[in-house]
LUMNU-411646 format. One line per 5 residues: number of its first residue (from 0); their letters; for each residue x, z, y of C-alpha. Coordinates in nm, 2 decimals. Layout:
% residues N
NUM> a> X/Z/Y ~ ...
END
This chain:
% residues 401
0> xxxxx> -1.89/-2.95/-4.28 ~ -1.59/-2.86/-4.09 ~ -1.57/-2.44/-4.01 ~ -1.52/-2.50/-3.63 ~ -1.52/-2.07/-3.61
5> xxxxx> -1.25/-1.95/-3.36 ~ -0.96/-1.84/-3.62 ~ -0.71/-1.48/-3.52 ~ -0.40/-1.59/-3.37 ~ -0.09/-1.52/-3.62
10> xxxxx> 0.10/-1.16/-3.56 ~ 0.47/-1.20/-3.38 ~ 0.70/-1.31/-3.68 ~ 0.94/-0.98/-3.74 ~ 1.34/-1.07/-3.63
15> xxxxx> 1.63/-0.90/-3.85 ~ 1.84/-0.65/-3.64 ~ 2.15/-0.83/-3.46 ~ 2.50/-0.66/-3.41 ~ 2.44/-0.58/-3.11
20> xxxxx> 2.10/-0.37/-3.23 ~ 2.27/-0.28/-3.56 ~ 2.52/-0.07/-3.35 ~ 2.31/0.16/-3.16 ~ 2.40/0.47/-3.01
25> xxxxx> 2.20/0.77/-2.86 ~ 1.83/0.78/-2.92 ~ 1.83/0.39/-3.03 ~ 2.03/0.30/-2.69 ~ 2.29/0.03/-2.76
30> xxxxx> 2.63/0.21/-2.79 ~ 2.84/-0.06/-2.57 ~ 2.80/0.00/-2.18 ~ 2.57/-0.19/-2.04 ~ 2.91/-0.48/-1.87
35> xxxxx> 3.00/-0.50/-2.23 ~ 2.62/-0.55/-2.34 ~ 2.55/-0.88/-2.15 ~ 2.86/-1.03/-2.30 ~ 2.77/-0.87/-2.68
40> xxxxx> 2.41/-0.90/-2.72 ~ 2.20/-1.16/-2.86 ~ 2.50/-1.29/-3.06 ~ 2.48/-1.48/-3.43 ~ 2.61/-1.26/-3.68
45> xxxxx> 2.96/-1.25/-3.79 ~ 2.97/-1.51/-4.08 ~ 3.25/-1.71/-4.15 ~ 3.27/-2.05/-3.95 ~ 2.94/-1.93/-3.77
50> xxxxx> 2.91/-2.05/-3.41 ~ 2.99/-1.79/-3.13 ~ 2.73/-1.85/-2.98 ~ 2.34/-1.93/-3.02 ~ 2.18/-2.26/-3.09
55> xxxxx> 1.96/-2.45/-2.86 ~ 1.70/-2.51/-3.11 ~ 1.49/-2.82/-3.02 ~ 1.16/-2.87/-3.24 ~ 0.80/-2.82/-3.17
60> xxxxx> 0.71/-2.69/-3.51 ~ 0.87/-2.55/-3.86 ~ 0.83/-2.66/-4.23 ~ 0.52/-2.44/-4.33 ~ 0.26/-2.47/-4.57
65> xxxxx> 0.01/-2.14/-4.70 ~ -0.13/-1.86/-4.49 ~ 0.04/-1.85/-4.14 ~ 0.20/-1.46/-4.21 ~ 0.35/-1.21/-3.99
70> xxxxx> 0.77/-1.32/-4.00 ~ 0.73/-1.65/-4.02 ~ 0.75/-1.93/-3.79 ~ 0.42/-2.20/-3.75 ~ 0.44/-2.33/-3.40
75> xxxxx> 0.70/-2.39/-3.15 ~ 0.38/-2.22/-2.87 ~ 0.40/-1.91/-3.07 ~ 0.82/-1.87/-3.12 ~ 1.13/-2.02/-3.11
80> xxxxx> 1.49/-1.91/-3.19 ~ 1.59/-2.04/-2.87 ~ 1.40/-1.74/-2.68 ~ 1.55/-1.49/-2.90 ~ 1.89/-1.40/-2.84
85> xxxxx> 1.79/-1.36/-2.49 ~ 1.48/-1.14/-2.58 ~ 1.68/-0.89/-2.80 ~ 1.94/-0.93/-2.50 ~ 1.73/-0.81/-2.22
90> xxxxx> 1.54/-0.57/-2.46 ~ 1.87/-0.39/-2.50 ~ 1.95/-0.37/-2.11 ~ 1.65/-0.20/-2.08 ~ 1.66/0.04/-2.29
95> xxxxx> 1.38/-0.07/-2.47 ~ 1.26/-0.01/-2.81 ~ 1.09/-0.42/-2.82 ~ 1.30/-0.76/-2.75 ~ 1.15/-0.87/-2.43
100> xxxxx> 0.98/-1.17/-2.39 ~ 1.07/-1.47/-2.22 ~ 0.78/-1.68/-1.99 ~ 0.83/-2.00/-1.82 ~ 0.86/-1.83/-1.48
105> xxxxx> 0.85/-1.50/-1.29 ~ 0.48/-1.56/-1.16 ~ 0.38/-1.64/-1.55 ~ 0.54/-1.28/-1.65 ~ 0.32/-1.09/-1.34
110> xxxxx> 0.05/-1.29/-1.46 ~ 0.06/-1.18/-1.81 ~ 0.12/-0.78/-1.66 ~ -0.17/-0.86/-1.47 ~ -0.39/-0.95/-1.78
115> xxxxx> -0.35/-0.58/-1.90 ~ -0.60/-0.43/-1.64 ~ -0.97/-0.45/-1.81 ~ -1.23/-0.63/-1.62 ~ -1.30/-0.48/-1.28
120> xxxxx> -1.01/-0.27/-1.25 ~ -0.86/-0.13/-0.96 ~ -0.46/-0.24/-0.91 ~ -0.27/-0.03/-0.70 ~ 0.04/-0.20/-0.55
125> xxxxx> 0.30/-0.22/-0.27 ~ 0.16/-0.40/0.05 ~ 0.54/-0.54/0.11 ~ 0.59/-0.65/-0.29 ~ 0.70/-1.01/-0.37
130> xxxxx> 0.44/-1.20/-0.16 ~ 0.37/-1.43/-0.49 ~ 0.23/-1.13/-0.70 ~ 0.03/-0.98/-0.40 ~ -0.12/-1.35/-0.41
135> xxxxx> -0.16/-1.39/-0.76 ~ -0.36/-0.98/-0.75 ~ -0.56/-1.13/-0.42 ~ -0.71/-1.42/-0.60 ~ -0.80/-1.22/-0.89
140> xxxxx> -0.95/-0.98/-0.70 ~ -1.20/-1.31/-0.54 ~ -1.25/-1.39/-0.87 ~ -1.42/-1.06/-0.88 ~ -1.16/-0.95/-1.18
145> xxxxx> -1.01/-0.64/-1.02 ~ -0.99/-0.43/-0.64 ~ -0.68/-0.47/-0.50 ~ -0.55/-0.15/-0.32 ~ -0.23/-0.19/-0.10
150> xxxxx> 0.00/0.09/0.00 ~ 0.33/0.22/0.18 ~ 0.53/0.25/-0.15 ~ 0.75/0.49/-0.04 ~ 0.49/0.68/0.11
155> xxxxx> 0.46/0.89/-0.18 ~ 0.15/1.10/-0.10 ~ -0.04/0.79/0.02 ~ 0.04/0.64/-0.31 ~ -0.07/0.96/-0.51
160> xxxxx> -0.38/0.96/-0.35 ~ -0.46/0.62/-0.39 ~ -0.45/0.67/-0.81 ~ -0.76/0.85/-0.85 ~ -0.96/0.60/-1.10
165> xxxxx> -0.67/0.35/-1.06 ~ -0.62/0.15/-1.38 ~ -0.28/0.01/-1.27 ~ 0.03/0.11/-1.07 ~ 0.23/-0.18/-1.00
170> xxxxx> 0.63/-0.09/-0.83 ~ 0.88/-0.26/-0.67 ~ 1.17/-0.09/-0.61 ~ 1.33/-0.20/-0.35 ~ 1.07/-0.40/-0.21
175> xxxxx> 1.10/-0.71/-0.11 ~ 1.17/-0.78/0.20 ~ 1.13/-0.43/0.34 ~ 1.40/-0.26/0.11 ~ 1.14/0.06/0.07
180> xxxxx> 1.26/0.25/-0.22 ~ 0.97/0.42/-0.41 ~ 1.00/0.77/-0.62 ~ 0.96/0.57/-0.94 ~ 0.96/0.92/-1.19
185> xxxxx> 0.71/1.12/-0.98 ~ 0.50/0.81/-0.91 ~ 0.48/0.67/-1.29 ~ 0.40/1.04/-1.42 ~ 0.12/1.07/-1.11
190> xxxxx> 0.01/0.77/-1.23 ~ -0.02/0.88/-1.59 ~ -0.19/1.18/-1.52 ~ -0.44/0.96/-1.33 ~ -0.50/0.73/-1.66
195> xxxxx> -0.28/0.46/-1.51 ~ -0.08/0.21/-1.64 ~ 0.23/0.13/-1.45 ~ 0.45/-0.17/-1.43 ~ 0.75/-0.24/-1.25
200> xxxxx> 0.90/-0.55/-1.11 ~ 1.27/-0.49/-1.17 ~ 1.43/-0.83/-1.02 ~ 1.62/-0.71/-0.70 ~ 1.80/-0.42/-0.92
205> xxxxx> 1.84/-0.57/-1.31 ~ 1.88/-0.34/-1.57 ~ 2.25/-0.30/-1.45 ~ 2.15/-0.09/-1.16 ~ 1.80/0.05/-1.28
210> xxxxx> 1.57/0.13/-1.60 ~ 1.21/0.21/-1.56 ~ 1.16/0.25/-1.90 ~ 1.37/0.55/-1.87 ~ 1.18/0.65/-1.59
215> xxxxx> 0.88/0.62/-1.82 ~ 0.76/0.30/-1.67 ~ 0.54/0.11/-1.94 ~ 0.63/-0.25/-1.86 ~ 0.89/-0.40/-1.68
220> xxxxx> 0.84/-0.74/-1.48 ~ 1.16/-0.97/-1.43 ~ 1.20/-1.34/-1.25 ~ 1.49/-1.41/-1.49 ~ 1.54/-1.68/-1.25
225> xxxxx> 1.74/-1.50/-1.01 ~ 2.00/-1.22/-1.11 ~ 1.95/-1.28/-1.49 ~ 2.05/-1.67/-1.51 ~ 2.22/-1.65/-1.15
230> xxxxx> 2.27/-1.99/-1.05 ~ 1.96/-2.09/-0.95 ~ 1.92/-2.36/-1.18 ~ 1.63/-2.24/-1.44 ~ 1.29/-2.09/-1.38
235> xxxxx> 1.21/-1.84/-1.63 ~ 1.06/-1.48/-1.61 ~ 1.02/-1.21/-1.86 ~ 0.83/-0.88/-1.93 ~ 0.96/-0.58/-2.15
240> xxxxx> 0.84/-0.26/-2.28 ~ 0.87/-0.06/-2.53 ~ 0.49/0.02/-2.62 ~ 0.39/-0.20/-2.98 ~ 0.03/-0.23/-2.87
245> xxxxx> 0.12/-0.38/-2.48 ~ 0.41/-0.61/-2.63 ~ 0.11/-0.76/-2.88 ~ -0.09/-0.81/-2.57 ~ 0.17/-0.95/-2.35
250> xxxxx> 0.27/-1.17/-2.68 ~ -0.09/-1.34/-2.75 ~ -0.13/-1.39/-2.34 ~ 0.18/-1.60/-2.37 ~ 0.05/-1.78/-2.68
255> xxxxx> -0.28/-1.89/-2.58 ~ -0.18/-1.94/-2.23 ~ 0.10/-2.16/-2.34 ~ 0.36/-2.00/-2.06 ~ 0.65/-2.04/-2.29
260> xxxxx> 1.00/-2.14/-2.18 ~ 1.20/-2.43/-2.25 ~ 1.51/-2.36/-2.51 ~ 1.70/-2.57/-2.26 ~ 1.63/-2.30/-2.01
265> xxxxx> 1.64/-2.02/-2.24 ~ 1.98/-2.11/-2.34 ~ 2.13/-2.12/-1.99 ~ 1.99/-1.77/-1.89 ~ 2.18/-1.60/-2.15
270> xxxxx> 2.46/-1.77/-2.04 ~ 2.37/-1.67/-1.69 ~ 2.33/-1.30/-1.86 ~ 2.73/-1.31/-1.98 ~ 2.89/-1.31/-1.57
275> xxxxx> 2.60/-1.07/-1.46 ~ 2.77/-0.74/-1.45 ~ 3.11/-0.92/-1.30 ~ 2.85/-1.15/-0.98 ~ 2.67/-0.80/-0.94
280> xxxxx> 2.98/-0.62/-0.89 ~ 3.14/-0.83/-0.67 ~ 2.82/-0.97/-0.47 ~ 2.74/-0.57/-0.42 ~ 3.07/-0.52/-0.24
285> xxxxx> 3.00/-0.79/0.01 ~ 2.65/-0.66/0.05 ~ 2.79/-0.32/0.13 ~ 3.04/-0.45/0.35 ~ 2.82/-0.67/0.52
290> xxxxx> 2.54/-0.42/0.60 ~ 2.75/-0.22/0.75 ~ 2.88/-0.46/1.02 ~ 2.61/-0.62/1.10 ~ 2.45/-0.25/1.17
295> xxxxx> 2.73/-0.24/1.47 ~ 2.65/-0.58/1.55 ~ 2.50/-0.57/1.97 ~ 2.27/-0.93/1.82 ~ 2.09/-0.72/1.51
300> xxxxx> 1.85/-0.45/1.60 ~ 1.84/-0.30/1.26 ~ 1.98/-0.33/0.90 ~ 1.78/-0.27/0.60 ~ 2.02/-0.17/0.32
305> xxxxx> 1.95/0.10/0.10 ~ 2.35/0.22/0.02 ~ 2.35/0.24/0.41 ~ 2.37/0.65/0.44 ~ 2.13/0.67/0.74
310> xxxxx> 1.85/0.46/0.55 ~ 1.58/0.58/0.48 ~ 1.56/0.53/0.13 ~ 1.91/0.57/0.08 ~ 1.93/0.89/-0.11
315> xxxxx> 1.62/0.78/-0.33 ~ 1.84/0.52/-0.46 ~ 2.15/0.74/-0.50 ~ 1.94/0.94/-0.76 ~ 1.75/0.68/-0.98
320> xxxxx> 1.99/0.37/-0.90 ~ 2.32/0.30/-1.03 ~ 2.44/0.10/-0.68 ~ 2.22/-0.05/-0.38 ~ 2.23/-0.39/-0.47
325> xxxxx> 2.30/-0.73/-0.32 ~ 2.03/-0.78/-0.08 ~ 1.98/-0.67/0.19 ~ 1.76/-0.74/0.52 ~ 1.84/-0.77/0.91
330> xxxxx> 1.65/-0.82/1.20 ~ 1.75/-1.04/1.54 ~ 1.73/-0.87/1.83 ~ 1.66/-1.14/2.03 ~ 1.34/-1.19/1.83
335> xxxxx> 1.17/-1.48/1.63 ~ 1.29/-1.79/1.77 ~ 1.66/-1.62/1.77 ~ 1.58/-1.57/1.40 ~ 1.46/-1.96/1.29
340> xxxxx> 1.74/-2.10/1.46 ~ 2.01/-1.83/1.31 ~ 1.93/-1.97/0.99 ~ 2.01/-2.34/1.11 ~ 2.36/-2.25/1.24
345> xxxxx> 2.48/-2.17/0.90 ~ 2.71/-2.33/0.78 ~ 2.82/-2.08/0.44 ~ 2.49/-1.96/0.40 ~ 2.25/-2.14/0.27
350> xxxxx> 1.89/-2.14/0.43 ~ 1.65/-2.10/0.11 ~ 1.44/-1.93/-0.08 ~ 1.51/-1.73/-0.39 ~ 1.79/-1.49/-0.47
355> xxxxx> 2.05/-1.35/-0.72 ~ 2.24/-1.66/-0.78 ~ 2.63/-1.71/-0.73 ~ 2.54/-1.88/-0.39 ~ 2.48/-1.65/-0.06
360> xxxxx> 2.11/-1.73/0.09 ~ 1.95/-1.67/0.40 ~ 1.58/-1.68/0.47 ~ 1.32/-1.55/0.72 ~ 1.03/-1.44/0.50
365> xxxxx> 0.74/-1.48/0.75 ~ 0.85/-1.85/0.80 ~ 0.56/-1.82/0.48 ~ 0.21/-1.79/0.56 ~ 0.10/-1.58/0.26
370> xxxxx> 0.40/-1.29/0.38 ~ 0.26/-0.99/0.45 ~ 0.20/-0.95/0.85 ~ 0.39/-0.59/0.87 ~ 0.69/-0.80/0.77
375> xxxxx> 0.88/-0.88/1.12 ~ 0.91/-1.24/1.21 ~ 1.23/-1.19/1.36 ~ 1.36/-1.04/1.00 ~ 1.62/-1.27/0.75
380> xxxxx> 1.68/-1.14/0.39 ~ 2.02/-1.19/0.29 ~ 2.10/-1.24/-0.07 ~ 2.44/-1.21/-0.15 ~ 2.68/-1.41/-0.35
385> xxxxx> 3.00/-1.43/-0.44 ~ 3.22/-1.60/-0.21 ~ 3.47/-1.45/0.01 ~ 3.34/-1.19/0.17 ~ 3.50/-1.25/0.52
390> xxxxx> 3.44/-1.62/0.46 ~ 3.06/-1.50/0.50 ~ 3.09/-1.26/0.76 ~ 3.27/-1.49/0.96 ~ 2.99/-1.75/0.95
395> xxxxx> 2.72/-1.47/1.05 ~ 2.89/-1.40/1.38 ~ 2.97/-1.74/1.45 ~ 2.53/-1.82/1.43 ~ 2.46/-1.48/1.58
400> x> 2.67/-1.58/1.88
END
């Protein structure tokens, strides 16, 4: 008779260290700077006649026969040497102790940060976060699987006195669409002391600009499909930390959920990953440049920028963030209709959803039903590229005429 009894799922296969991890610096941090890092990491090792760069490994499953062990691959559900380069890659960015691990998209990556709050518990999280984890928490909260409790993130006293019996802080930082820039340290270690866990979505910053880990942040969230890749041609998301026990978690939600990436995909992110620092250098100019400008323009009624010195959150992000960014967020004086047809007299920018790519993107965020309602209808969120920066301005003041 066939033993039909549910059977463990195998333990992660162990990966050798690469060059990259080989040469660490400072307690375990990679010794390279992090613009030298996303050209260095997840590299084959230096073998004669070896290729530069990684494989795209295409197979659904390895030679194996015996006991699936710890170190060895079964399944192309479980691993794949396509994911890896760009695991240990993004691991390393982070200052993380653990490769990351890759999902087929941001949302699958909250999901999976989601699945570490037990049954029932309460998730404490930014009302003006991305709009598709606020979802994502809503619907598990009607599936009677946790309490939802929204706040002003950068409220910091409103957020410490929502923690009490919390089981999970979730951050954004900036939030998105808002720009709000939370207290990360002081909120992770209130949420510690409150027997929280806390996870932040690090997509607007990358680890270029910011580090929760360092902040003491226990997972980080990431759509790799905008900065990371940049050219808005994969969906992928990932989650990182540096805890064994949450990385074996995260690892088995993955596997039984089956939200694995494509090696396809994989591939191209890292190759994204090589021209990040140089597209967030440049794009972060032209932000800077922008946001100031369009604060003097007599059509915009208020900029949303965080390196702007009279924002609110702009000294926040002087002290835990290593620039402002490349998106920013205006609003139309003339209102919501103003706003909508903005957007259709562009003829640079391009009206869509998404962000970090190479391409310069405009959108306003309440044109979808599930944004929150504090966000104002008449507000676009810009996400900069890297064209010519006047080339951009120019077509702003020719659809804000």
């Amino acid at each position: 008779m066939t033993d039909r009894t549910p059977q463990p799922l195998p333990e992660e296969p162990q990966r050798p260290a690469t060059p990259a991890e080989e040469g660490s610096g400072k307690d375990g941090h990679p010794a390279f700077a992090p613009d030298t890092l996303v050209v260095a990491a997840g590299r084959p090792g230096r073998v004669e006649e070896a290729p530069v760069n990684p494989p795209i490994v295409l197979s659904s499953t390895y030679h194996s026969v015996g006991p699936v062990q710890p170190g060895r691959r079964s399944y192309g559900r479980s691993e794949n040497p396509s994911w890896e380069p760009f695991e240990e890659a993004l691991g390393q960015l982070e200052h993380a102790s653990l490769p990351a691990l890759l999902f087929s998209s941001g949302m699958a990556a909250v999901d999976a940060a989601l699945s570490l709050l037990p049954p029932g518990g309460t998730l404490v999280i930014p009302r003006h976060s991305y709009q598709g984890s606020l979802v994502a928490a809503h619907e598990a909260e009607s599936r009677g699987q946790l309490s939802v409790v929204e706040v002003d993130v950068a409220d910091t006293a409103a957020v410490i006195a929502a923690l009490p019996g919390a089981a999970m802080l979730w951050l954004e930082s900036p939030t998105n669409p808002m720009m709000e820039i939370a207290e990360i340290a002081v909120l992770t270690r209130a949420a510690h002391d409150a027997g929280a866990l806390v996870v932040a979505d690090n997509t607007f910053c990358t680890p270029l600009l910011q580090r929760p880990l360092d902040l003491d942040v226990d997972v980080v969230v990431h759509s790799v499909t905008k900065y990371l890749a940049g050219h808005s041609d994969v969906i992928l998301g990932a989650v990182v930390t540096s805890d064994v026990e949450l990385r074996a978690r995260l690892w088995r939600t993955r596997t039984t959920r089956g939200a694995i990436a494509g090696s396809v995909e994989a591939w191209l992110a890292l190759r994204g990953l090589r021209t990040l620092a140089i597209r967030l250098e440049r794009s972060e100019a032209t932000a800077r440049l922008l946001a100031a400008r369009l604060a003097e323009h007599p059509a915009v009624s208020r900029v949303r920028y965080p390196g702007l010195p009279d924002d609110p959150g702009h000294a926040r992000a002087e002290t835990q963030m290593g620039g402002f960014g490349s998106i920013l967020a205006f609003e139309v004086a003339a209102g919501t209709f103003a706003a909508e047809q903005l957007t259709e007299r562009v003829r640079l920018w391009i009206p869509a959803t998404s962000l970090g790519g190479v391409e310069s993107l405009i959108e306003r965020r309440r044109r979808h039903p599930t944004e929150a309602l504090t966000v104002p209808g008449n507000l676009l969120r810009l996400s900069v590229g890297i064209e010519n920066a006047e080339d951009l301005w120019a077509d702003l003041v020719q659809a804000l005429a």
